[in-house]
C-alpha positions in Angstrom: 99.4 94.4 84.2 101.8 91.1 85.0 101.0 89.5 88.1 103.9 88.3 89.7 103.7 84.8 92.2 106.6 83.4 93.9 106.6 80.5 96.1 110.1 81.7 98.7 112.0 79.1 100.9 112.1 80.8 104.4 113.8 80.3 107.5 114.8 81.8 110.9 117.1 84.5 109.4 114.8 87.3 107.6 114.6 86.6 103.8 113.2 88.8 100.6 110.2 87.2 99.7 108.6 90.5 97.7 110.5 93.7 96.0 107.8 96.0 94.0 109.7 97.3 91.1 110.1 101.3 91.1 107.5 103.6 89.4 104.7 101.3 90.7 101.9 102.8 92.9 100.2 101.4 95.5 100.0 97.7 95.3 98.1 94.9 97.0 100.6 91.9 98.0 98.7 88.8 99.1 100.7 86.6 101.2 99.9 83.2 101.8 101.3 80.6 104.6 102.4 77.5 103.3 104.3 76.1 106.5 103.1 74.8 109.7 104.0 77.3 112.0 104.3 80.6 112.1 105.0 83.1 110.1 106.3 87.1 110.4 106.6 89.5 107.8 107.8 93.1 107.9 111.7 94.8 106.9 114.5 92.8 106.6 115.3 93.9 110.6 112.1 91.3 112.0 112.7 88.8 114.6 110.0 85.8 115.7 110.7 87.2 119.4 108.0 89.8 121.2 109.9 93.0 120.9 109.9 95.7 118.6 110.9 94.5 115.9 108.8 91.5 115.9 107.1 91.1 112.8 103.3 91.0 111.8 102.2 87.1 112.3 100.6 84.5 109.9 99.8 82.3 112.3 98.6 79.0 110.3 99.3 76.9 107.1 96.3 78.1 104.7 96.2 82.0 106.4 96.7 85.1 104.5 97.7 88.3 104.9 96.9 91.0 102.5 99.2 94.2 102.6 99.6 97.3 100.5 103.0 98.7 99.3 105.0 101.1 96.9 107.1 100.8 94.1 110.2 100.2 95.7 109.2 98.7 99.0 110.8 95.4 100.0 109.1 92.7 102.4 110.6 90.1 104.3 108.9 86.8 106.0 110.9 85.0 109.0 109.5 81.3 110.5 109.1 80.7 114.1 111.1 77.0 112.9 113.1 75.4 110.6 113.8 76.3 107.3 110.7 75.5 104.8 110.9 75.2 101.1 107.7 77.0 99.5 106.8 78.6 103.2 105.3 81.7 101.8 103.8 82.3 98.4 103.3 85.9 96.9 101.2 87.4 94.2 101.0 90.8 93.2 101.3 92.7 90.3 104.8 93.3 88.9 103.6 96.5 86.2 
């Protein structure tokens, strides 16, 4: 199997930061926080606001978060500030 690791440049509008490819089962994504604030992953629909469709918090530079998915499944990360190159890095395996 490939592993797949991508450093993604986030912001305060939702962006793709991990797409399994199709015919894949159950896969651990490990995601990392490289910014200085905050963090939210979840669908492309997550806000940084207390709500429903706030997303699940990495609170600190150097946390993780460690999430299953499908083949198929897409996650998205949002920052509680500015725009960040290399805010979030992702490995997981891509086969």
């Amino acid at each position: 199997m490939a592993l797949v690791h991508t450093n993604t440049t986030v912001g305060t509008i939702a962006t793709l930061i991990c797409q399994v490819p199709n015919g894949i089962g159950y896969t651990a994504i490990n995601i990392y926080n490289n910014d200085t604030s905050s963090i939210f992953i979840g669908d492309a629909n997550i806000t940084v606001t207390a709500g429903s469709n706030q997303g699940t918090p990495i609170t600190s530079r150097g946390a993780t978060l460690q999430l299953w998915l499908h083949g198929g499944d897409k996650l998205y990360a949002i920052s509680a500030a500015g725009t960040t190159a290399g805010a979030v890095s992702v490995i997981y395996s891509g086969e």
